[in-house]
N, C-alpha and C positions, 0 to 999 in steps of 0.2 A: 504494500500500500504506500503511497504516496502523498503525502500533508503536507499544504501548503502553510505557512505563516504568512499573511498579508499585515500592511496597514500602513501609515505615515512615516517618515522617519521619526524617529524615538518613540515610539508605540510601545517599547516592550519585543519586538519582533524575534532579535538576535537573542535575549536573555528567555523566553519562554522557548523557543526553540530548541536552544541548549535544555533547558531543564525537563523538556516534555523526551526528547531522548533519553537523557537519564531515569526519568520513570521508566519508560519502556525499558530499556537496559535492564535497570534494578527488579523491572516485573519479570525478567527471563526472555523479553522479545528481543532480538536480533534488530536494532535500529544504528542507520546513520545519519550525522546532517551536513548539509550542504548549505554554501550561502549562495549568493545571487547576489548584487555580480560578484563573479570568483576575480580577483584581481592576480592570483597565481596566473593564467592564461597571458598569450599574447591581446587577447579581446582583452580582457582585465585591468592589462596595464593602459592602455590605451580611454576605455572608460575611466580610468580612474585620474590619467590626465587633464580629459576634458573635466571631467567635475569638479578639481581643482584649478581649475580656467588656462590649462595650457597649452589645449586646444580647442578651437571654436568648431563647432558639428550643429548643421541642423536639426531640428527635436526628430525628422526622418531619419537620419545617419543616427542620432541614439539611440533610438528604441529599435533600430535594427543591430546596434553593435549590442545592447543588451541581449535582443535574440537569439544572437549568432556567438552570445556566451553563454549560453543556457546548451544550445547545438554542440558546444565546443564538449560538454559533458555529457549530452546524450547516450552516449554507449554508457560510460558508468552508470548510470541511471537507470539505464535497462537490465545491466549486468547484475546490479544492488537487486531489483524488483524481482526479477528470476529467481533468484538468490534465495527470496523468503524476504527480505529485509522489509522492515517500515522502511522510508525513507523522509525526514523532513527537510523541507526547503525553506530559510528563512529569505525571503522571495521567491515568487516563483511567474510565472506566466500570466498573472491577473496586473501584476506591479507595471510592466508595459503597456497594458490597455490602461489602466487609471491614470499613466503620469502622459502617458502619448494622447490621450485622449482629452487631459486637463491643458494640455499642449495644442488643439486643434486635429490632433490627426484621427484619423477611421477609425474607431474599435474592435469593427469589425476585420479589417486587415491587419489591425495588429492580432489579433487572433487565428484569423487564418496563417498568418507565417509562421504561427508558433505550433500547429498541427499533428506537426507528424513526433513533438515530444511527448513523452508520456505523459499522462494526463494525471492530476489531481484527481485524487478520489477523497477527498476533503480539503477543503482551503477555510482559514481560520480566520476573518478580517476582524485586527487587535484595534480595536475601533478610537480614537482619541479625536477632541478639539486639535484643530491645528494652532491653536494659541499656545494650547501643553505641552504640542511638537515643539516650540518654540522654547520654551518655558526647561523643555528639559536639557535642551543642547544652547548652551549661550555663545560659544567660542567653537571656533574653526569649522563653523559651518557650511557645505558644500552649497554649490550654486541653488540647488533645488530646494536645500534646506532653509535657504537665506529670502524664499518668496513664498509669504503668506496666501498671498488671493493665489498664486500655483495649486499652495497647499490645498484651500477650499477645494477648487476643482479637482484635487485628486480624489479628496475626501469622498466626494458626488461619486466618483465615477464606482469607487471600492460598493459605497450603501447600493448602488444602481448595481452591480454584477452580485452582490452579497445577497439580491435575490434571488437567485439562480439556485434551483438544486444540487447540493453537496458543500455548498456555503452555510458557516455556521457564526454569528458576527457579536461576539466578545466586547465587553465595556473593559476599554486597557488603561483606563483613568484609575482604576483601584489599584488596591497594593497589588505587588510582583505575587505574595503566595495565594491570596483570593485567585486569580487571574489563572494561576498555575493549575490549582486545583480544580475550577471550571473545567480548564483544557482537559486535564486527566480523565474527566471525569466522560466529559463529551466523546475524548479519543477511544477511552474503555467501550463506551458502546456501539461506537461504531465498529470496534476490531470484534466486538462478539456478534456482529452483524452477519461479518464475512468469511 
């Protein structure tokens, strides 16, 4: 199975991520996580230039270089899921549609390119104000992180796909163990589903 962690920057994303593996671990399930973007990659390095502004890329040329970093790991990902593995993603293919979409572009097309990756069989949107996003990160904030009304619009774009069956969308305002414990509790039913 495959779980996505959605949400804003500073949501929680990266630290429940990490922690909802370690339950799975510590319950005897075979889990890995993954982050998004992987900045280990040639793609990686490259997003992670432009996002420190040192290079200029159209919001097209980004959310295809995000793509074709999620691509860059596709076979792992298949190879994990074969495997038996949960897999968590702290982003995963919904973060393209909300930020390219809060950006002007199709969301539909940013969905179709991302097609032929394994698909989420739960994505989790860690739901926050984007004032909070702000509020939690004050210093050395990346470009995306540094525009509020961006922010809003991504916010839309996450509650608007967070209708979608297999979407399950988390209040990531409270504490980290409340938040945690939700996940757990959510992820347990659905692994006794399948």
């Amino acid at each position: 199975m495959l779980i996505a962690i959605e949400g804003l920057d500073q949501s929680g994303k990266a630290t429940q991520a990490q922690r909802l593996r370690d339950q799975l671990r510590d319950g005897g399930i075979r889990a890995r996580l993954v982050s998004f973007p992987d900045y280990g990659t040639a793609i990686g390095e490259e997003i992670a230039r432009a996002l420190q502004g040192e290079r200029e890329h159209s919001p097209e040329v980004m959310q295809l270089l995000y793509v074709a970093n999620r691509y860059e790991r596709r076979d792992d990902l298949e190879r994990w899921l074969s495997g038996g593995l949960v897999v968590v993603c702290d982003r995963y293919t919904a973060s393209s549609v909300a930020y390219g979409e809060a950006q002007g572009l199709d969301p539909d097309w940013l969905a179709q390119a991302q097609r032929f990756l394994p698909a989420a069989e739960l994505t989790i949107l860690l739901d926050v104000a984007p004032r909070l996003s702000v509020e939690r990160k004050t210093v050395g904030r990346d470009r995306y992180e540094r525009d509020l009304a961006l922010l809003d619009r991504v916010r839309e774009s996450y509650l608007r796909q967070a209708e979608q069956p297999g979407w399950i969308r988390v209040d990531g305002e409270r504490g980290k163990a409340e938040v945690s414990q939700e996940i757990a509790v959510l992820v347990g039913e659905k692994l006794a589903l399948s």
